[in-house]
N, C-alpha and C positions, 0 to 999 in steps of 0.2 A: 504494500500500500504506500501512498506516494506521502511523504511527510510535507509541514511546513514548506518545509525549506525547500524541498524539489519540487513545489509549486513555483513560490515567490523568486528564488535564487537572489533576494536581498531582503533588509529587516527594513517593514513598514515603518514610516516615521511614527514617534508614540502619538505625537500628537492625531492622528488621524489611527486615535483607539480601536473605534467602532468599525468591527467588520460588516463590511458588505457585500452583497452577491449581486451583480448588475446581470440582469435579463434582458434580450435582445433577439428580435427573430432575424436583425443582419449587424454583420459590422464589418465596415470598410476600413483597415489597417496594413494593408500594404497592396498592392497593386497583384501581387503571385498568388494574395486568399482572394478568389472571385466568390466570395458568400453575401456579397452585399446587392441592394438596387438602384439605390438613391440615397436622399437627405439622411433619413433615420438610421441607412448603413455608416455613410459619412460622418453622423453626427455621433455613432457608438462608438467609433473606431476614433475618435479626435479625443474622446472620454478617455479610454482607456489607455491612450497616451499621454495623457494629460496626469493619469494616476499614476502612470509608470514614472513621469519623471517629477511630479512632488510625493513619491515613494508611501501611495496610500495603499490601505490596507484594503482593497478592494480585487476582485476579480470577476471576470465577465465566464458568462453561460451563455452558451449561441448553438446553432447547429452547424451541420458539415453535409453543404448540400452536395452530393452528386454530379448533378450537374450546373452548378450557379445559378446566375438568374436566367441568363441566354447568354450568350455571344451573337452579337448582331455585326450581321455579314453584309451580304448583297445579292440580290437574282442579278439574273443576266443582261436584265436591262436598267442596271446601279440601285432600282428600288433596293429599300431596308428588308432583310431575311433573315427571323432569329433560329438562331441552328441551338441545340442541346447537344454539349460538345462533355463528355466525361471527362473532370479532373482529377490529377494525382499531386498529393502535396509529401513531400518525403520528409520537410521541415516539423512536420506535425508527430508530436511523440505519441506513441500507443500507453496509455496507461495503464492496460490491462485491466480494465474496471468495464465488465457487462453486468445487466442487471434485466428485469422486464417491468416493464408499464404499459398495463392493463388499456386496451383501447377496442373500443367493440365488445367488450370483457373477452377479450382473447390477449394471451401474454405477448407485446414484441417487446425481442429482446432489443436492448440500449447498448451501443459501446462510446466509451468515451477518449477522449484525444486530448491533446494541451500544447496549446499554442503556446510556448514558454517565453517568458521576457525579452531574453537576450534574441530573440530571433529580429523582430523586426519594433524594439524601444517599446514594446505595450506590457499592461499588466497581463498578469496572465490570464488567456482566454481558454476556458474549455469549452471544446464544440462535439456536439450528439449524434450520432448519427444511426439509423435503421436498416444502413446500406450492408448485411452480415450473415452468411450463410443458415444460420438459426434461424432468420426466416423467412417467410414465402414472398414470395415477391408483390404482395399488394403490401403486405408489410413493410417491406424494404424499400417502397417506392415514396412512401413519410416524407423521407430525408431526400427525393432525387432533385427536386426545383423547388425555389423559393417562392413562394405565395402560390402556391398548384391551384389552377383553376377549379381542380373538382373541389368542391362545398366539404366533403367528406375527408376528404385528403387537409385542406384546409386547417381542418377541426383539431383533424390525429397531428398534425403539426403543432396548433399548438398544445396539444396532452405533451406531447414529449419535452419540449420547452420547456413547458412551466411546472410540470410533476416529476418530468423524466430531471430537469434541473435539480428540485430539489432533493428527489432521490438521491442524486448522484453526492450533493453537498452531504446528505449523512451518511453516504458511502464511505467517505473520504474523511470523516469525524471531524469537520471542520464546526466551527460555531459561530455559527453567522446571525449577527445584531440585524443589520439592516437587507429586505427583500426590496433592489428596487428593480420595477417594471418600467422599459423603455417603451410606450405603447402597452396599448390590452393584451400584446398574442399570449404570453402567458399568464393569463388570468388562472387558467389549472393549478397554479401552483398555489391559489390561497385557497382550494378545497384539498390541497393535501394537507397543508398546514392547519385547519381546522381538524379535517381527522387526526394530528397530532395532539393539537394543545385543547381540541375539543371547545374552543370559547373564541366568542367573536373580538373581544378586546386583546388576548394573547395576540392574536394576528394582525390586527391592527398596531400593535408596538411595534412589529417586526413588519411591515409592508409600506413602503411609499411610491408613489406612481408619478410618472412624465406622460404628459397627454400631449398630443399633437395637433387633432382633428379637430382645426374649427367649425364644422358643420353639420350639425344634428347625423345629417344621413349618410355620412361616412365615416360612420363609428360603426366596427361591426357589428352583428346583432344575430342570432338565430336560435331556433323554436328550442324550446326547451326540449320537449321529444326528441329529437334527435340528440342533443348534448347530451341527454340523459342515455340516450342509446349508444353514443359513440363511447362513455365511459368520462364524459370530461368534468363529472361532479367528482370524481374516484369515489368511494364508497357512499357517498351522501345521494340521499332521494330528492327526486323534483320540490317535495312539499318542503324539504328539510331546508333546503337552498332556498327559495321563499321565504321562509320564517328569518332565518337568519339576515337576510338581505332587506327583505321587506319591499318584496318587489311583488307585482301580479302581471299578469297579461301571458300572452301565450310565446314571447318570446325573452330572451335576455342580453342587453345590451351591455358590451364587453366593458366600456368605458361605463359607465351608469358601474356594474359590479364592482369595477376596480376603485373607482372612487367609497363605494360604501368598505372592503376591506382597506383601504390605505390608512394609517394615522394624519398622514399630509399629501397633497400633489401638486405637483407644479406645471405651470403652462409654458410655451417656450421661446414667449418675449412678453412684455410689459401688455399690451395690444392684446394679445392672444389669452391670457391670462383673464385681460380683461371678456373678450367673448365667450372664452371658456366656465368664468362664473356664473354670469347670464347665461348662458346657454344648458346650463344644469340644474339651475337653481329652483326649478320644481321639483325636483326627488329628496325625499327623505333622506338624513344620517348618511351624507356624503361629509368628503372631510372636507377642508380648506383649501383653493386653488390658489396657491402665490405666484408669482412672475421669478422665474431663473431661466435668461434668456440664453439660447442656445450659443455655442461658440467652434469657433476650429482649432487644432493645434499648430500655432505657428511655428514651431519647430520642423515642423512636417513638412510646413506648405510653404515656406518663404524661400525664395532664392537667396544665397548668402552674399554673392557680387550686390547684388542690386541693394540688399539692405547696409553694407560698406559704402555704397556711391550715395542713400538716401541719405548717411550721416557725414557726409561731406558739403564744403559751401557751396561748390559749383555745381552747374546743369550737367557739365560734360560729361561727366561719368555715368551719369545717371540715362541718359540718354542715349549714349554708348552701349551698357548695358540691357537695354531697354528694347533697342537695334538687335542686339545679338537672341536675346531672347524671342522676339517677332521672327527672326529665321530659322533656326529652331521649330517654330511651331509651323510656318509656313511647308516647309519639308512636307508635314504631314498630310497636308492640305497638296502640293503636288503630287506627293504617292496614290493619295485616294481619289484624287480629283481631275488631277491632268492642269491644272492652273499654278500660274506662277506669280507668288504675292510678292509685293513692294512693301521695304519694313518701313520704307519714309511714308506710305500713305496711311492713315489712322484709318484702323481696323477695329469693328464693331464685333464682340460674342454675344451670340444666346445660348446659350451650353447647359443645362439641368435635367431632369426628371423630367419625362416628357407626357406632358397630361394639358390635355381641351383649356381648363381653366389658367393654362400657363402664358396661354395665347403666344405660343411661338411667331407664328405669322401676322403681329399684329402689325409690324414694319408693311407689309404689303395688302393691306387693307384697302386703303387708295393705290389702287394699280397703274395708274397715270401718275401721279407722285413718286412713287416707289422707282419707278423708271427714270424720270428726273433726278434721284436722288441717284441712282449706282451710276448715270452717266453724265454726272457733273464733274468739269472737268476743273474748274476753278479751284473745288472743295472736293478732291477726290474719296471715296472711302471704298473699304473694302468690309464684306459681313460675312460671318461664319453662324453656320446653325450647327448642333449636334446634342443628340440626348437619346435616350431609350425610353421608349413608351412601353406599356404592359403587354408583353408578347401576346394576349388575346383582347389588348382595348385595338379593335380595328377601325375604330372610329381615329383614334391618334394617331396608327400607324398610317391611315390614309393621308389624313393632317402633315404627318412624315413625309411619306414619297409626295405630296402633292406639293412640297415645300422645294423636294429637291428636285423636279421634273419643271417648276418654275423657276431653280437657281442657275438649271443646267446650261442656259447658251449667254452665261453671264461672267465673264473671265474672271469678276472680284466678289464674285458671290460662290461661297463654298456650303455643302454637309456634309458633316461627316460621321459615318458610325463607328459604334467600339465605343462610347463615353463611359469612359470607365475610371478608375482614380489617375491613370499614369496621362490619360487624353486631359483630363478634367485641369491638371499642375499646369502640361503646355500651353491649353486654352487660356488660363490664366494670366502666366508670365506671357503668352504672345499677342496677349489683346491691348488695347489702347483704351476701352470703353467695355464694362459687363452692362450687359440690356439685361433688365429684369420690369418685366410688364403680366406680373396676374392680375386677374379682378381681385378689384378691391377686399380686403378680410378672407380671402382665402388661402390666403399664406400665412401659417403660426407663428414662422418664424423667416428660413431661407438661410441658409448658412455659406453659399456662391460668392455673396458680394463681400464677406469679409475675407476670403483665400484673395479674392482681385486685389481687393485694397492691401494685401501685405504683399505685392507683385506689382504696382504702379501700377493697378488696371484702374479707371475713374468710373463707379457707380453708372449708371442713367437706370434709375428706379423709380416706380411707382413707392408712394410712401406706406409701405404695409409689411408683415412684419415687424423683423427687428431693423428697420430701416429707417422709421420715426426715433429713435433712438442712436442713431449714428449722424444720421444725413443734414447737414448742413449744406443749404444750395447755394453752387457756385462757389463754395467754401472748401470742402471734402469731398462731393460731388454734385451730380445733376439730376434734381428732383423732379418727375413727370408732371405735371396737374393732374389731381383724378377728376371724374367727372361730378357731378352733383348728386346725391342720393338721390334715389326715387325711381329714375330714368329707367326705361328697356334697357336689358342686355344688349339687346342692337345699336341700341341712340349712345348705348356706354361706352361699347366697343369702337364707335363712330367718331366721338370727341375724343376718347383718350387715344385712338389712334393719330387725330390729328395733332393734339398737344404733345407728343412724342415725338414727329415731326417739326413739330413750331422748334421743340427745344433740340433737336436735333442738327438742323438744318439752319437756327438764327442765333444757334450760342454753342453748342459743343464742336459742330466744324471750323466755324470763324476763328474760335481760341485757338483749336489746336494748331491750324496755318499761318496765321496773326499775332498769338498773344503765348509762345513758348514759356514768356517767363509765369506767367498766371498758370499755364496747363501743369507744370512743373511744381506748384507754389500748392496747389491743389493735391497731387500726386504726393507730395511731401505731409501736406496736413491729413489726409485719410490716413498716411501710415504710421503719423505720430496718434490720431483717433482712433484706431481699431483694436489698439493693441493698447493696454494689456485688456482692456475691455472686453474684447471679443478676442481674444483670447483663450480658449477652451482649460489654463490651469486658474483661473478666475470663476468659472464654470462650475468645477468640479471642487474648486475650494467653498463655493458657496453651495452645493450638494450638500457638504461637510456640515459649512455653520448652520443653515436655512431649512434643507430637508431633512437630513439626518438625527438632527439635534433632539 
């Protein structure tokens, strides 16, 4: 059995006493573990390097998918193609710990793996996985993709998560203070923990939860009959789970349960915190929503040139840097695309998680505009698109190819797929401007525009999120107008495409050809404001004082 020490392989600082067990259905920590999809993988993997190096007593629980999320390829005609590609991680040590958790009330067996410290700066992460000769292959299939479309499959992912986790923690006789839940997926693990301590308050000392979902209906939710049939109560009955929760109706929503087991929760900026109280605040004996806003690790994400040339008094370096970086990324863009960028022309990203509400394509809304704008020649610019949409949202994937089959006879207009953490650094360091445009309140948080800002990339954001909280305009960066409440989706999407424009085309081009010493002055203030702020050991220090406590 694996001690202490051949967990950790160094002594948690005393001050951060309180053990904790971080649960996570992804986490993005090095580019070679493909288990992550987006934001919430991002924003695990920035934690638990954030713990590794203020040497907290914390460790993450995750799984060890099969096959990742996809790999997104290309058909024959450059459209987006997600392939399920089996991977091998040899870095990952076997710890020889199997066990079974009951799902279907049928036994699958568990084996567990450990991402150890020194591999790539994290705490140490143990990941689960179903993938194991003991058994059958609907069993084994749990652990092959991350969020599996089937409902059922869905479900058994999260029993193994959140039961299979805690199992595994009193496999290992570890003594863990704090249960926190990164998102609902393993919500399982607080009806294990009741059939331990048998009392709703035990579980609540030891359970605090991070919410993400700002909007009622994508929080997940499903009928009790089945969760009861899948085994995801573990021993406890449908009525039982009821009493205890104090919940009725014929379904059960994941975020609603998690908050009535948590002693505290937190939302994942100041904004969101705030929708997120409102937006629960009809259920019974839920706990406290506070604001601890999301963050990245800048150790991870910064370039070291460029933050040398940031703390020096001249432009040149900075700018130099800046050049060499934009070629670098350009490369990428000629391998996938067949186009060849100019690092002197200032280059727009849209790069994240690719979903409807993120409105990728709101830049080409006005399609007479949008033409105007790629071939002006006064205020040239160049725009890259890339992100991964949910291998069966075919509404987004269409959204996708319809994006790049309108970039395609356009020489400064790129997409690109594979957005993954190693594409995500280059888009970064090689952009000049991160485009962030969702509707309004539907972003928690976003964590993209602070990796730009520690890489001289300059904001142009809508104010939502953790963005009203950074963004100084024309200061730090460049603040969109949202439209006015009330309005159609259509009349919204209408105005704020055009005030993206306004600001795009009457003050972020001009500066950048015109006014280097301001674009510079800008570039230098976001990177003096983001940090230690957004920061992710700021993050996880105030987990410590704020959640934990």
């Amino acid at each position: 059995m694996l001690s202490k020490n051949d967990i950790f392989s160094y002594d948690p600082d005393p001050k951060y006493k309180k053990a904790v067990a971080y649960f996570s259905m992804e986490f993005a920590i090095d580019q070679a573990l493909k288990i992550y999809s987006g934001g919430l993988g991002f924003l695990a993997g920035s934690h638990l390097r954030s713990a590794y190096e203020l040497k907290q007593n914390t460790i993450g629980i995750g799984m060890l998918w099969k096959y990742g999320y996809y790999d997104q390829m290309r058909e024959t005609n450059a459209d987006m193609k997600p392939m399920f590609v089996e991977k091998q991680y040899a870095f990952l040590q076997d710890t020889g710990i199997m066990f079974t958790v009951p799902v279907h009330d049928y036994p699958v067996h568990v084996k567990a793996y450990l991402l150890k410290p020194e591999t790539f700066g994290s705490a140490p992460l143990f990941l689960l996985t179903t993938n194991v000769d003991e058994n059958d292959e609907q069993s084994r299939s749990i652990s092959y993709r991350l969020y599996d479309s089937t409902i059922s499959t869905r479900i058994a992912q999260s029993i193994i998560l959140g039961i299979g986790g805690a199992m595994l923690i009193d496999q290992l006789g570890l003594d863990i203070d704090v249960y926190h839940m990164n998102e609902g997926h393993s919500l399982p693990l607080n009806f294990y923990l009741y059939s331990k301590y048998q009392s709703l308050e035990e579980v609540r000392k030891r359970v605090r939860f991070t919410t993400h979902t700002p909007e009622a209906a994508g929080n997940e939710a499903h009928a009790f009959d089945l969760l009861k049939e899948m085994s995801f109560f573990y021993h406890l009955q449908t009525h039982e789970v009821k009493h205890i929760l104090d919940v009725n109706g014929d379904d059960l929503n994941y975020t609603v349960a998690a908050l009535k087991f948590a002693s505290r929760a937190n939302g994942v900026s100041k904004m969101h915190a705030e929708v997120a109280r409102d937006m629960w605040k009809g259920n019974t004996g839920i706990c406290d929503i506070i604001a601890i806003t999301n963050a990245q690790n800048k150790t991870y994400w910064k370039d070291e040139q460029l933050e040398n040339a940031l703390t020096q008094n001249t432009d040149t370096a900075l700018e130099i840097r800046k050049k060499e970086m934009k070629r670098q990324f350009f490369k990428v863009i000629a391998d996938q695309c067949g186009k060849i960028f100019d690092e002197n022309i200032i280059t727009v990203v849209w790069a994240r998680r690719f979903a409807g509400y993120k409105r990728a394509d709101l830049l080409m809304r006005d399609w007479d505009r949008f033409i105007k704008l790629v071939y002006n020649t006064e205020n040239p610019v160049q725009i890259v698109w890339a992100g991964k949409p949910y291998p069966e949202d075919y509404g987004a994937i269409d959204q996708f190819n319809s994006i790049i089959r309108r970039a395609k006879p356009f020489a400064n207009c790129a997409v690109l797929t594979g957005y993954e953490l190693g594409l995500s650094a280059l888009a970064k360091k090689g952009s000049d401007v991160w485009l962030n445009n969702p509707r309004m309140y539907r972003e928690a948080s976003g964590t993209s525009g602070m990796t730009a800002a520690f890489n001289g990339s300059i904001n142009l954001s809508l104010p939502d999120g953790w963005v009203p909280e950074f963004a100084v305009d024309h200061e730090n960066s460049f603040v969109i107008q949202p439209a006015d409440n009330g309005l159609s989706q259509d009349e919204t999407d209408r105005r704020e495409a055009e005030n993206l424009m306004d600001k795009l085309e009457n003050v972020v081009l001009p500066m950048y050809y015109k006014d280097k010493k301001k674009w510079h002055e800008i570039i230098r203030r976001a990177a003096k404001d983001v940090a230690p702020e957004f920061d992710s050991g700021r993050m996880v220090q105030e987990y410590y004082e704020k959640l934990y406590s």
